[in-house]
C-alpha positions as CSV (number, residue, x, y, z in Angstrom):
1,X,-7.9,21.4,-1.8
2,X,-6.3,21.7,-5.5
3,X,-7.6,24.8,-7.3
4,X,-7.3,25.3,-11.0
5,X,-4.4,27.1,-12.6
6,X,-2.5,25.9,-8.9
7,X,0.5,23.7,-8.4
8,X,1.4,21.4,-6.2
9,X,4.4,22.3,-4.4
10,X,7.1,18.9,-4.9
11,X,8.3,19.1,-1.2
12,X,5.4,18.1,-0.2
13,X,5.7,14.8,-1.2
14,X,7.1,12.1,1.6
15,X,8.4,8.8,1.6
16,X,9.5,6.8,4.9
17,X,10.3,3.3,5.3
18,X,10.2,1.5,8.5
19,X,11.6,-2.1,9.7
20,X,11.6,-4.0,12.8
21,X,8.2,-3.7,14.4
22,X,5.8,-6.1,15.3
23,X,2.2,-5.7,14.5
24,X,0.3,-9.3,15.2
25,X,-3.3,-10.0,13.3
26,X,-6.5,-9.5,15.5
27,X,-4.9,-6.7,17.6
28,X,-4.7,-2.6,17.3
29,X,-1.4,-1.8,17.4
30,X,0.1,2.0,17.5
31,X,3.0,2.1,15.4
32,X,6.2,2.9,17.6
33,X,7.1,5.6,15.3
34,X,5.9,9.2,14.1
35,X,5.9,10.4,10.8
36,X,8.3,13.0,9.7
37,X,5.8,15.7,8.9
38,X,2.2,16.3,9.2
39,X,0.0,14.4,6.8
40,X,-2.6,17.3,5.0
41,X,-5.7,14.5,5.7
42,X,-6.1,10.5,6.1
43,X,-6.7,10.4,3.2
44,X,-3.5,11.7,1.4
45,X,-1.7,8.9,3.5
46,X,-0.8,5.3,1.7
47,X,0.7,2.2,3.3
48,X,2.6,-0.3,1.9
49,X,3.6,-3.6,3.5
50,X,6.6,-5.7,1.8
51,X,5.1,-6.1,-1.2
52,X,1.4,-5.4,-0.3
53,X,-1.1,-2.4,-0.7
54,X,-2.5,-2.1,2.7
55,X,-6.1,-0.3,2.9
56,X,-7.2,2.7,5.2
57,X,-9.7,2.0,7.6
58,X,-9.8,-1.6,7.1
59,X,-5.3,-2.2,7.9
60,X,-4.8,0.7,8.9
61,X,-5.8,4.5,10.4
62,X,-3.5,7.5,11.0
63,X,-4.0,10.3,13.6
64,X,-3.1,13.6,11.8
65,X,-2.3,15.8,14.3
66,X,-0.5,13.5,16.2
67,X,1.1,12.0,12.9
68,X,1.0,8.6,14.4
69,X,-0.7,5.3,12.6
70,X,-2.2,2.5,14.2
71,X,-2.3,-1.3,12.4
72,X,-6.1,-2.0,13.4
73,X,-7.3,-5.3,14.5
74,X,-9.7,-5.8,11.2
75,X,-6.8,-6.1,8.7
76,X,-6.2,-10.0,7.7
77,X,-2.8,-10.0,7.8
78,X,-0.2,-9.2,11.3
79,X,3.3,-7.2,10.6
80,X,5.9,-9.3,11.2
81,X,9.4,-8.3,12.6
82,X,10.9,-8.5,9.0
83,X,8.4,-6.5,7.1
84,X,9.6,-3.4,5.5
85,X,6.8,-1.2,5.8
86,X,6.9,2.3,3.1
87,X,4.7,5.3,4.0
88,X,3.8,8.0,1.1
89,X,2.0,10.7,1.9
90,X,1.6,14.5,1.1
91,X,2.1,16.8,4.0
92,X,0.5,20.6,4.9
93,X,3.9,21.8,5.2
C-alpha cells in the first residue's frame, strides 16, 4: 500500500528473463523456475512473452509465497522452446 508523502524504495523493482521452456496451448503448465524474490501481490507481477503482453488470470497466475507461475490452460497462445519470456515485478523485500 503507497501512502502519501512515501517513496518507493528502487530495489524493489525486478526484472528476469527466461528461455528454453515449453509451455503448450490448452494445458496448465508450472513454470520450471522460481522467481528471484517474493512478488508484494499478483497483482504487482507482469509477463511478457517475445514480443507479447501476456494477461493475469487469463495466460497466466503466480503463487506468491511460493514465487512460482503457472502458464494456464485458458491463454490462446502455447510457449514455445524459443520464446524469451521477461518477468517485472515489485517485490516485499
Amino acid at each position: 500500500m503507497l501512502l502519501a508523502g512515501c517513496q518507493l524504495d528502487r530495489s524493489n523493482f525486478h526484472r528476469e528473463y527466461h528461455q528454453g521452456h515449453l509451455a503448450l496451448q490448452g494445458n496448465s503448465t508450472l513454470l520450471p523456475f522460481l522467481l528471484e524474490h517474493e512478488p508484494f501481490t499478483e497483482q504487482a507481477v507482469a509477463f511478457f512473452l517475445t514480443g507479447r503482453i501476456a494477461i493475469l488470470n487469463r495466460d497466466y497466475s503466480v503463487d506468491v509465497p511460493n514465487r512460482t507461475i503457472t502458464w494456464m490452460a485458458t491463454s490462446p497462445f502455447g510457449i514455445a522452446l524459443s520464446d524469451w519470456m521477461e518477468i517485472r515485478y515489485i517485490s516485499k523485500d
